[in-house]
C-alpha positions in Angstrom: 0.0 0.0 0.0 2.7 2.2 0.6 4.2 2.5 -3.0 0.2 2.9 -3.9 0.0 5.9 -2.0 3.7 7.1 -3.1 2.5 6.5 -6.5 -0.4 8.7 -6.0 1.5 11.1 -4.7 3.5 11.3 -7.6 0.7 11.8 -10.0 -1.0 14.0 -8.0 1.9 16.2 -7.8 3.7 15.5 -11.4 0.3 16.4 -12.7 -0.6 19.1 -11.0 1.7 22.3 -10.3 -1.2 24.4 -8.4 -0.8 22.2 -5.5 -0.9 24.7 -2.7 0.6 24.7 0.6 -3.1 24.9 2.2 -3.5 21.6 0.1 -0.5 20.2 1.4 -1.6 20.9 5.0 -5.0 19.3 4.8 -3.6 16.1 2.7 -1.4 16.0 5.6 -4.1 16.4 8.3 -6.2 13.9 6.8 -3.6 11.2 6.1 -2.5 11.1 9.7 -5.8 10.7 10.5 -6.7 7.8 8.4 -3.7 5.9 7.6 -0.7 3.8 9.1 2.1 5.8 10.9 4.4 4.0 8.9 2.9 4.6 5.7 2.2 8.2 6.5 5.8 8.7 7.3 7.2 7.8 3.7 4.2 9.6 2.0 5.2 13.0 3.5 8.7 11.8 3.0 7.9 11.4 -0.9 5.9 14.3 -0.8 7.9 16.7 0.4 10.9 15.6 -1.8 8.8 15.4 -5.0 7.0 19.3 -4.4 10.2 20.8 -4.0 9.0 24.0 -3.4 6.9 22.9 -0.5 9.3 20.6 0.7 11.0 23.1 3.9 7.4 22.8 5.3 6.9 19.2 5.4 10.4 18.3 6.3 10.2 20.8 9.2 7.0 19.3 10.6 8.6 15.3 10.3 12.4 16.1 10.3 13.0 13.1 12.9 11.6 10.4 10.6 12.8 11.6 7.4 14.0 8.0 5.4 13.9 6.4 8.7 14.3 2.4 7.7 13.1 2.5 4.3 14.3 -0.4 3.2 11.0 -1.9 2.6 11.4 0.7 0.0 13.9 -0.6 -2.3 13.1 -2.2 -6.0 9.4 -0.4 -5.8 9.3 1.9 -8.5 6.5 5.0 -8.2 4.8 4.2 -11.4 1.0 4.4 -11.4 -0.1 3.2 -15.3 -1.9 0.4 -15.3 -2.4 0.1 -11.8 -5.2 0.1 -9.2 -5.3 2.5 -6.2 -6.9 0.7 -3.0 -7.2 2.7 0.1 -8.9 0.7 2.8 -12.0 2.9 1.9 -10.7 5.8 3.1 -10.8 9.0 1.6 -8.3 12.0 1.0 -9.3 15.2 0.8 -7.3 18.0 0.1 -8.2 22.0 -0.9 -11.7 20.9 -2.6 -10.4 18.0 -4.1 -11.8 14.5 -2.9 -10.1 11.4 -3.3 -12.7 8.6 -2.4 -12.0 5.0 -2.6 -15.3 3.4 -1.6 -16.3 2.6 -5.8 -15.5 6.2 -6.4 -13.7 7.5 -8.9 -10.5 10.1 -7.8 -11.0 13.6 -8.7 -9.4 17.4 -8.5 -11.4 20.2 -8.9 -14.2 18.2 -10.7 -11.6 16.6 -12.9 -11.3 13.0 -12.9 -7.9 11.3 -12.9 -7.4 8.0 -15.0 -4.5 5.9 -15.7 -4.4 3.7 -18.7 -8.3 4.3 -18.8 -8.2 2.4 -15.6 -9.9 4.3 -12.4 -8.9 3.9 -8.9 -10.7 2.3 -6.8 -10.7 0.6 -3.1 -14.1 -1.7 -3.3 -13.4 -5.3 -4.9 -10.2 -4.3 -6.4 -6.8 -4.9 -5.2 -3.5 -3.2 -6.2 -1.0 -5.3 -7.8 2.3 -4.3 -9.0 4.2 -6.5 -11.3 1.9 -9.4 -11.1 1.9 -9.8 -7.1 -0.8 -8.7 -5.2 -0.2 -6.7 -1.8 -3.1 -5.9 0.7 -2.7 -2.9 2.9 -2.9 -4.7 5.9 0.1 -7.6 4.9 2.3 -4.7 4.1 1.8 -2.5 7.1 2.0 -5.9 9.4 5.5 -6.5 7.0 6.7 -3.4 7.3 6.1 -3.1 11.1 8.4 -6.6 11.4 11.0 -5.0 9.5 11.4 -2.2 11.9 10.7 -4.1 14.5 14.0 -6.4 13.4 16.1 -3.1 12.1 15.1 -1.2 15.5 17.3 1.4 15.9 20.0 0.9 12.7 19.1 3.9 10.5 22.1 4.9 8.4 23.5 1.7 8.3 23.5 2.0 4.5 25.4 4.7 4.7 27.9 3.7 7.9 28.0 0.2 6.1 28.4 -1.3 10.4 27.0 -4.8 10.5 25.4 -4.6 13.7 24.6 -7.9 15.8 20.6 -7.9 15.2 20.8 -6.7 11.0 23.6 -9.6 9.9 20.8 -11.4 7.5 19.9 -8.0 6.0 23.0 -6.1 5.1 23.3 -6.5 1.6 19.8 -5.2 1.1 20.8 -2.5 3.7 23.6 -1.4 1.5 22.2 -1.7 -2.0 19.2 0.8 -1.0 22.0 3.5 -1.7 21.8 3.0 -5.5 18.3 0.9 -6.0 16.6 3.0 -3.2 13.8 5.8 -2.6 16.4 8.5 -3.3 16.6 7.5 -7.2 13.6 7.8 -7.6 14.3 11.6 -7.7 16.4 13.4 -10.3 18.7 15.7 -8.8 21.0 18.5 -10.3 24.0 17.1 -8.1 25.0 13.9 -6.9 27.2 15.6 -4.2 27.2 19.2 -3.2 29.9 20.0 -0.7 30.0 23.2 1.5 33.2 24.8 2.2 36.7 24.7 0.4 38.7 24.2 2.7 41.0 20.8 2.6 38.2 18.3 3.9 35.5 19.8 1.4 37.9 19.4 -1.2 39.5 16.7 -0.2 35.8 15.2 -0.7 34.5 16.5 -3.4 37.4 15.3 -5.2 37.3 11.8 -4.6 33.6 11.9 -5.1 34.0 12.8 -8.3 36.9 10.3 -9.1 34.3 7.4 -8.2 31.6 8.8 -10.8 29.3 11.0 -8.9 28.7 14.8 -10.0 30.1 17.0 -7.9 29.0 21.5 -7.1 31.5 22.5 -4.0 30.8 26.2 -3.0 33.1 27.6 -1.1 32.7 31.5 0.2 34.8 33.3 2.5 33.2 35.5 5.2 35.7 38.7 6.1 37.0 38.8 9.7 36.1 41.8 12.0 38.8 43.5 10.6 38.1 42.9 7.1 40.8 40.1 6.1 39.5 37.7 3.4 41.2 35.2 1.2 40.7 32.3 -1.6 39.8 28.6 -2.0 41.5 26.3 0.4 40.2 26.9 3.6 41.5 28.1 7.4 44.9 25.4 6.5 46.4 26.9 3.7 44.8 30.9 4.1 45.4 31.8 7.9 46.7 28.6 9.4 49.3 25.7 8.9 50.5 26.7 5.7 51.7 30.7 6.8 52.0 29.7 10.5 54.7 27.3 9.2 56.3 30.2 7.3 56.3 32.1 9.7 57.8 29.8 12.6 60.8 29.0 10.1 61.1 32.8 10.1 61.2 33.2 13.6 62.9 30.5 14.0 65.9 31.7 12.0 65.8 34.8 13.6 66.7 32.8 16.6 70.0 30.8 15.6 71.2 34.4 13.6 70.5 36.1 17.2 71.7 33.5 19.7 74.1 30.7 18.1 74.9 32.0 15.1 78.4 34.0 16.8 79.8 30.8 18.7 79.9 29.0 15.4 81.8 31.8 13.9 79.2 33.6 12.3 80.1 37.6 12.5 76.6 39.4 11.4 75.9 42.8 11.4 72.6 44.7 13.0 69.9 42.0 12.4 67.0 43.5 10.9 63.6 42.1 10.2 61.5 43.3 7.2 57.5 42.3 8.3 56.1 43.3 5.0 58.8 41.4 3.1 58.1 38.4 5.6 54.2 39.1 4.7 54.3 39.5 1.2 56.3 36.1 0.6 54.1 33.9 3.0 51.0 35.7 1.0 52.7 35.0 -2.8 52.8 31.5 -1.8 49.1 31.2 -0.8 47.9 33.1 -3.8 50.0 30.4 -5.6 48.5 27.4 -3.7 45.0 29.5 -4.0 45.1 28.9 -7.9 46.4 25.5 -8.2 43.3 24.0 -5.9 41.0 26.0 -8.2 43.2 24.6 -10.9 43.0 21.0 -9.3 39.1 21.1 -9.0 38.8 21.6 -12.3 40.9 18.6 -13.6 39.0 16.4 -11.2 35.8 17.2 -13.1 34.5 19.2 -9.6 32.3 22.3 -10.5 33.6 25.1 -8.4 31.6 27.7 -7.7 32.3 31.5 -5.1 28.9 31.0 -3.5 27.9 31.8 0.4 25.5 28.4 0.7 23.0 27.8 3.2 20.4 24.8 3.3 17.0 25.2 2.3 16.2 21.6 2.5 17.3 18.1 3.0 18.4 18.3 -1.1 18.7 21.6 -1.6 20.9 24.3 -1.3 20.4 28.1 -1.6 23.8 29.8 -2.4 24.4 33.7 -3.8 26.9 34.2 -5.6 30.2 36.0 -4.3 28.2 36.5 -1.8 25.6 38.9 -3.3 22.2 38.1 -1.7 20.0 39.5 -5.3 21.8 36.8 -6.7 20.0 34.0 -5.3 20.4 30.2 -7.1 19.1 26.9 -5.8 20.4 23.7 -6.3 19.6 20.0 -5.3 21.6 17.4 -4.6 21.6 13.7 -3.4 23.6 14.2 -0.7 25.2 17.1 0.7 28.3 17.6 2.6 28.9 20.6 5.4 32.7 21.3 5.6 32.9 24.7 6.5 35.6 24.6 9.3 35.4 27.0 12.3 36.4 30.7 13.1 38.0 32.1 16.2 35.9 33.3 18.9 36.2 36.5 20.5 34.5 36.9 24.1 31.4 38.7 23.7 32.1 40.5 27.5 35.3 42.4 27.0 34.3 45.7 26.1 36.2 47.1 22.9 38.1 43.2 21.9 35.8 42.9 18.9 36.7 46.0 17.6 40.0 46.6 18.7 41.8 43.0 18.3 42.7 40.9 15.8 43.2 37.0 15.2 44.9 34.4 13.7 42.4 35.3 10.6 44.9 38.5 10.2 47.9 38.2 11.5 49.2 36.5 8.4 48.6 39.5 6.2 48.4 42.3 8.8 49.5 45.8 6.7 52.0 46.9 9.6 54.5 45.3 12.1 52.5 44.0 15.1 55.0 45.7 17.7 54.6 45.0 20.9 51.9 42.5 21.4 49.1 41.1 23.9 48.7 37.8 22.8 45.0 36.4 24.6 44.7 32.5 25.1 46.8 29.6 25.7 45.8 27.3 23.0 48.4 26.2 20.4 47.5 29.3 18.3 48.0 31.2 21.3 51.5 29.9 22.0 52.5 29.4 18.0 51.5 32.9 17.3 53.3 34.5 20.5 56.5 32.0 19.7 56.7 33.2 16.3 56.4 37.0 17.0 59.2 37.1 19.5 61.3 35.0 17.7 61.0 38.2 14.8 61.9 40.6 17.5 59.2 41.4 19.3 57.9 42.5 22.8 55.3 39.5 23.5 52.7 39.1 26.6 50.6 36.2 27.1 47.5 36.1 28.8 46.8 32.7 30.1 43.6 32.4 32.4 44.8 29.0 33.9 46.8 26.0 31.9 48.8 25.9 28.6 48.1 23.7 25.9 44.6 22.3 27.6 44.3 18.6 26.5 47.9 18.0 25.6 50.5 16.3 28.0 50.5 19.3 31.1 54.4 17.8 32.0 55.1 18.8 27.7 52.9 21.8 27.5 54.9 23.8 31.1 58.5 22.2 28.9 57.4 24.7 26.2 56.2 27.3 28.4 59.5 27.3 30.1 61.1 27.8 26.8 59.4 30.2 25.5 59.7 32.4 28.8 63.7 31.3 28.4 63.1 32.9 25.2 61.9 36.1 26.4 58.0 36.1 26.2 55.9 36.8 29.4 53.6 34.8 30.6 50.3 36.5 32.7 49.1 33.8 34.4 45.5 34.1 35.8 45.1 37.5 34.2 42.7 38.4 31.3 41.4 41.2 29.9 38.5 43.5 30.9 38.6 46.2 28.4 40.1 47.4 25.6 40.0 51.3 24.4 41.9 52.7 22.1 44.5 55.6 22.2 45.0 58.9 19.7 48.2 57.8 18.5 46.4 54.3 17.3 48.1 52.2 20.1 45.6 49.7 22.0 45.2 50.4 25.9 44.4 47.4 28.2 42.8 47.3 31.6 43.5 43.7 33.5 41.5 42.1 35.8 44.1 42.7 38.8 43.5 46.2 37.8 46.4 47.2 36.2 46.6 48.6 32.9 49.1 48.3 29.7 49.5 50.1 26.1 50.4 47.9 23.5 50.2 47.9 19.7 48.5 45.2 18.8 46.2 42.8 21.3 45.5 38.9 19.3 43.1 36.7 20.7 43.2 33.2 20.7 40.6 32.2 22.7 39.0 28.7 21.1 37.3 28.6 17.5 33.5 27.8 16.9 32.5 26.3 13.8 31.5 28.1 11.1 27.7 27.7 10.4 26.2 31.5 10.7 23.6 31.4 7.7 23.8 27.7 6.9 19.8 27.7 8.1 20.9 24.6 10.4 18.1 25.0 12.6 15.1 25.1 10.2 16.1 21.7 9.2 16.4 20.7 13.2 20.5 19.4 12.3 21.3 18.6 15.9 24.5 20.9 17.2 26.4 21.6 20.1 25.5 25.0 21.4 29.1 25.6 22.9 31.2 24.9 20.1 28.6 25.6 17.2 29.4 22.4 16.1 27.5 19.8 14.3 26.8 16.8 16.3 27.7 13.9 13.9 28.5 10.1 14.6 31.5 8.4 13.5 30.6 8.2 10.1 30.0 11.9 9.6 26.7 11.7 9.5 23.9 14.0 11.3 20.9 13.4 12.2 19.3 13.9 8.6 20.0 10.9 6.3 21.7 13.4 3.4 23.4 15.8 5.7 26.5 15.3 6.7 29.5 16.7 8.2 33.5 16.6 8.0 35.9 18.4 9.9 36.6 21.0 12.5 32.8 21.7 12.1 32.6 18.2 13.2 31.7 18.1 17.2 34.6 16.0 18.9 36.9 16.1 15.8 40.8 16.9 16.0 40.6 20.4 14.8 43.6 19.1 12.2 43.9 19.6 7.7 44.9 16.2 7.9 41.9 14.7 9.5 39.6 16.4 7.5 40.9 14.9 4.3 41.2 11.3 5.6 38.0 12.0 6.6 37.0 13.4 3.9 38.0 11.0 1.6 36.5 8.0 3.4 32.6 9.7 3.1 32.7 9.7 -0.4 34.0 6.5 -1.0 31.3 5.1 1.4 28.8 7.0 -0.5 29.6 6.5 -3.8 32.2 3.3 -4.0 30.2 1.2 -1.6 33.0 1.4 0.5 32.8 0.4 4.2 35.8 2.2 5.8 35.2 4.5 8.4 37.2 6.9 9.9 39.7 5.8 13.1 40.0 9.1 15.5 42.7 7.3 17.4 46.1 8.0 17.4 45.8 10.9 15.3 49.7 12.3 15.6 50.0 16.5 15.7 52.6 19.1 16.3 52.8 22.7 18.0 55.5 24.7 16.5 56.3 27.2 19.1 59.6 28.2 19.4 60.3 24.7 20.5 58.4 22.1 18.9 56.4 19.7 20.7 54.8 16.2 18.6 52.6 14.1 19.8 50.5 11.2 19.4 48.2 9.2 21.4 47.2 9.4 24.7 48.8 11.9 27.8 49.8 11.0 30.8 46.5 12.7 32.4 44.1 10.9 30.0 45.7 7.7 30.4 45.3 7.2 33.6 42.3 8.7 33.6 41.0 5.9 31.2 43.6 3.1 32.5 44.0 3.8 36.0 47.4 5.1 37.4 48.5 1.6 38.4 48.0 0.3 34.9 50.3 2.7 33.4 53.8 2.9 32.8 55.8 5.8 31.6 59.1 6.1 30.0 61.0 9.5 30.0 63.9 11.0 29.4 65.1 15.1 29.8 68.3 16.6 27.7 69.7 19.1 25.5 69.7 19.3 21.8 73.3 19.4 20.8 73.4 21.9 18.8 71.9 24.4 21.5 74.0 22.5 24.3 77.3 23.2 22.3 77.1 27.1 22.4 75.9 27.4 26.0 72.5 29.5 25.0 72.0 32.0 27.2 68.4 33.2 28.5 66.5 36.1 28.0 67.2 38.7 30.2 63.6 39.2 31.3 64.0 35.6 32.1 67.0 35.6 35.0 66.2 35.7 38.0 69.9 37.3 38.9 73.6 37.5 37.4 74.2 33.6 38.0 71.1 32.3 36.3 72.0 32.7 32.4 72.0 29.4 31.0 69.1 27.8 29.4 67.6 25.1 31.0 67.2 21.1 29.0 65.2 21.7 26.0 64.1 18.3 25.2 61.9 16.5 26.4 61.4 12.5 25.2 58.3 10.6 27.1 56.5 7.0 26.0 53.6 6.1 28.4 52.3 2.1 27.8 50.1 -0.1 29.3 51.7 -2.4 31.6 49.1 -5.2 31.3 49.5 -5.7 27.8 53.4 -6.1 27.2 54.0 -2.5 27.6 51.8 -1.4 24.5 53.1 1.8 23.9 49.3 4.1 24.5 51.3 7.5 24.1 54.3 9.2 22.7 55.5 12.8 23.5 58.4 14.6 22.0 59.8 18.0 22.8 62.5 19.6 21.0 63.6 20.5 17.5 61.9 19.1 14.4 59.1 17.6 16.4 56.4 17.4 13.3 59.0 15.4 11.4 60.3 13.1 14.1 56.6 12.6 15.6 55.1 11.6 12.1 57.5 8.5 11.3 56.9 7.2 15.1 52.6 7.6 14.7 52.8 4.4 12.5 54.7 2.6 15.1 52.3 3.3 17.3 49.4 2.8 15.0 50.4 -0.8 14.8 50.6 -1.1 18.6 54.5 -1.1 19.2 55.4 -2.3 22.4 58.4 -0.9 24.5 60.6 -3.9 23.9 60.3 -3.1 20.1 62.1 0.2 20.5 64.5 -1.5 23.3 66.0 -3.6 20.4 65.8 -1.0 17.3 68.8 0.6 16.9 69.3 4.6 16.9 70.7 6.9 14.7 73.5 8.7 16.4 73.5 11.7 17.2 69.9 12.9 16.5 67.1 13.5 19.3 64.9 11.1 18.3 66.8 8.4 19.4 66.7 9.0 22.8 63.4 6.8 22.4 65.6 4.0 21.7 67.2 4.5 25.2 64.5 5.0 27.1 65.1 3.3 30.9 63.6 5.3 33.8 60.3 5.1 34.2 58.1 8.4 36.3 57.2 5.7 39.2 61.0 5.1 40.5 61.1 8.4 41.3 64.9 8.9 40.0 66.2 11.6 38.0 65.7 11.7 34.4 67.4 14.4 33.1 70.5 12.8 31.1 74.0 14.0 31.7 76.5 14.9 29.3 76.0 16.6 25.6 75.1 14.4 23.3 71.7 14.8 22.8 69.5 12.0 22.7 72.3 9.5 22.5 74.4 8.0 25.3 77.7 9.8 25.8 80.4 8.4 28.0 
């Protein structure tokens, strides 16, 4: 009976375009009334994709069972020649138009409707569809088993998980993606992705090399202070690609100013050129900015400057560049949210918005920061204040209480030493209250102990929200995390609406990390359009800070594993020493650092740290690197750890002598003896003597 009523659905709407919305409503009305929940849940379903223009209405009202176990729905095809209409001897009316099926005939606005000169009627005639016969009440007591047996495994077409009560109905499960309800809709798009940044495109792209059509619209939204920029998202615009520049900057700046004379080196004034530094980190984006565009286009993606926001579950409103009288809609099979997050400013501290920038402009900012309030202690925080005072200049951080919140505390203080060794100061437990600003341009702040400083540029770095203002999330009821303004997705990606789904740092719980959202990525659309059934793994997911000294890690910390563990169940391998390079010339501290004439040497700048399981061989849960090169040495160990080394397999591998890295090869005292694990002598992580 269902595909009856979907079937007369179709004709009715497919045959006539005056349908109104009243119409709509009383149809509505009356088929709850008089007909199954279950088969009243795929008629508005089909309804409300098949009138597309009434579809926001319908979908609004029954958003929660939208597609919910449709699989009785696959092989039925909606086609209603030469076939009989049987309705229980119900009728449906709808804006002056009866539909009667006690031996009555089916008309609209006195206008009879016929199929193949056959009429529709309930009384002594049954539907069939090809050649079986299928009474209203079989079906409904058929379709009621099947959800009874799939009870609570929507999606699983998509998530491809074979779950303990569906083994005997998978295949079916996973073929309704092609043979389905959804084909029985034509579509402008196979796959529309929102947001350019590397997940979206990351997706789109692989979507497209397994077959499907592909729209991604990608539009940039200017900071508070105006700064905008091209395809590629938060990574390659105002994130990993320039903070990386800009680190290697610093971080020259370093050795030319501190080692450079003790190796023989004898250098003039040093003198940094911002703009110089600016305009080559922003020729290189520009560059990487065309080849995406560029790499779109080979991949057969259609890329198009559009701000995008969801009218429905299969369609999408976007105005081009942005201009709202240029209004297009577009529909599309599935549809893919991948528009990344923004920083957040506090909405209490009177004058921040206005005043302050972020990591959105710091990357292109038109003059030289000078001295700087730096707000946060997130990696941005710490990367952005690491890489400004390696250039030269006067750096505060405000911290309200930890550094590095969620990474290893023992790691994150190593790099807050180091950076205070380095000559930035740390506020601890003081924030901002107000910011106002001065007649000579400079920015004038007033602490929460009270006191007040003038600087020339204030940052924040306060946490990032994702990026959904104007996607019309909430008209289609896409469940989010209030907080973050994040999507709440499963570990498929998918929300809570069967077409919707979401990759990324808009992604509620996911590493905020360019990487992940291409693996990520990449795995959706090959799920959804190779009949893949990968999903993505969230664990051991390797990172790196680059402050001024770099910090890798991968895995759990030392807090989170014994918070999941237990303490007694975990064992951790450490080791403290100095680089050799830095070791060899003696670096000196910053002056704002010494706490008299005596106290001018750095203190150990490395930091090596495996934490295992002692239960399981000493399955190595965590590893932790500080010291130079940390991105580089942290990615080769991630697949050891991926492929659960144990402690014993690094005991027997042999080092490479003398790097830093292969102190992990000569790991021995554990954080439980209690003895010292600071090595003696200089040869960095090797044994010496």
């Amino acid at each position: 009976m269902h595909n009856v009523l979907a079937g007369f659905g179709f004709m009715l709407i497919r045959q006539s375009q005056k349908t109104s919305y009243n119409s709509i409503k009383q149809l509505n009305s009356n088929f709850e009334k008089k007909s199954s929940y279950f088969l009243n849940i795929h008629f508005l379903n089909f309804l409300s994709l098949s009138l597309n223009t009434q579809s926001k209405i319908i979908l609004n009202k029954k958003n929660n069972i939208i597609f919910y176990n449709n699989k009785s729905l696959n092989n039925y095809k909606y086609n209603i020649i030469n076939k009989s209409f049987s309705s229980s001897n119900k009728s449906f009316s709808s804006s002056n138009k009866s539909y009667s099926s006690s031996n009555k005939s089916y008309s609209s606005s006195n206008k009879s409707y016929s199929s193949s000169n056959k009429s529709y009627s309930s009384s002594n005639k049954s539907y069939s569809s090809s050649n079986k016969s299928y009474s209203s009440s079989n079906y409904i007591k058929k379709m009621s088993n099947e959800i009874n047996v799939k009870k609570n495994c929507d999606h699983i077409n998509l998530r491809g998980e074979n779950c303990s009560t569906c083994n005997n109905i998978i295949e079916n499960k996973t073929n309704q993606l092609n043979n389905g309800f959804a084909n029985t809709c034509s579509y402008d798009y196979d796959y529309i992705v929102i947001g350019g940044g590397p997940g979206g495109m990351a997706s789109a792209k692989e979507a497209a090399a397994n077959g499907a059509k592909v729209l991604l619209l990608d539009f940039v939204k200017p900071s508070n202070q105006g700064t905008k920029w091209g395809l590629g998202g938060t990574c390659v615009n105002v994130g990993c690609v320039p903070k990386k520049l800009m680190h290697y900057a610093g971080h020259m700046g370093s050795l030319f100013k501190l080692d450079s004379g003790p190796y023989g080196w004898e250098l003039g004034q040093i003198k940094h050129d911002w703009d110089k530094l600016v305009n080559t980190v922003q020729s290189h984006i520009h560059s990487l900015n065309f080849s995406y565009t560029v790499g779109l286009r080979s991949s057969k993606v259609k890329y198009i400057n559009g701000l995008a926001k969801l009218k429905n579950m299969n369609t999408v409103t976007y105005y081009l560049k942005g201009d709202k009288t240029k209004e297009v809609d577009v529909t599309g099979k599935y549809i893919l949210i991948a528009t990344g997050c923004r920083p957040n400013i506090p909405e209490d501290v009177e004058g921040a918005k206005e005043l302050s920038i972020t990591s959105d402009d710091i990357f292109s900012l038109k003059k030289a920061p000078g001295k700087t309030l730096v707000v946060g202690a997130s990696y941005v925080a710490l990367e952005c204040a690491g890489f400004l005072n390696s250039l030269g200049y006067d750096v505060s951080v405000a911290v309200r209480s930890i550094v590095l919140r969620g990474f290893d505390q023992q790691c994150a203080n190593k790099v807050k030493t180091f950076m205070i060794e380095q000559g930035v100061l740390f506020l601890d437990g003081i924030l901002p209250k107000k910011l106002t600003k001065e007649t000579n341009g400079q920015i004038k702040v007033l602490f929460s102990n009270g006191n007040t400083e003038i600087y020339d540029t204030v940052l924040y770095a306060t946490g990032r929200k994702g990026d959904i203002e104007g996607l019309n999330l909430q008209a289609l009821n896409i469940n989010m995390d209030k907080n973050s303004n994040k999507i709440i997705t499963d570990k498929y990606s998918c929300t809570n609406i069967t077409s919707i789904f979401a990759v990324g740092d808009v992604s509620f719980k996911c590493p905020e990390l360019a990487p992940v959202c291409i693996k990520a990525g990449e795995i959706l659309a090959r799920r959804l359009f190779k009949k893949s059934n990968e999903i993505m793994d969230y664990t051991y997911i390797p990172t790196a800070i680059y402050t001024p000294i770099e910090y890798g890690s991968c895995g759990y910390s030392e807090e989170s594993a014994y918070a999941t563990f237990g303490k007694e169940n975990v064992e951790i391998y450490l080791q403290e020493f100095n680089n050799l390079e830095i070791s060899a010339v003696h670096r000196k501290k910053h002056k704002k650092a010494q706490k008299d004439d005596f106290d001018i040497d750095i203190g150990s700048t490395c930091l090596s740290k495996l934490i295992c399981l002692k239960n399981q061989e000493n399955i190595v849960i965590g590893f932790h690197y500080v010291g130079p090169n940390a991105g580089e040495v942290t990615q080769g160990m991630a697949l050891a750890i991926k492929l659960k080394v144990k402690k014993s397999d690094f005991d027997t591998c042999v080092g490479i002598h003398p790097t830093d890295a292969e102190s992990f090869m000569n790991l021995t005292i554990t954080l439980s003896s209690g003895l010292s694990f600071a090595a003696k002598g200089g040869c960095g992580g090797g044994k010496c003597g």
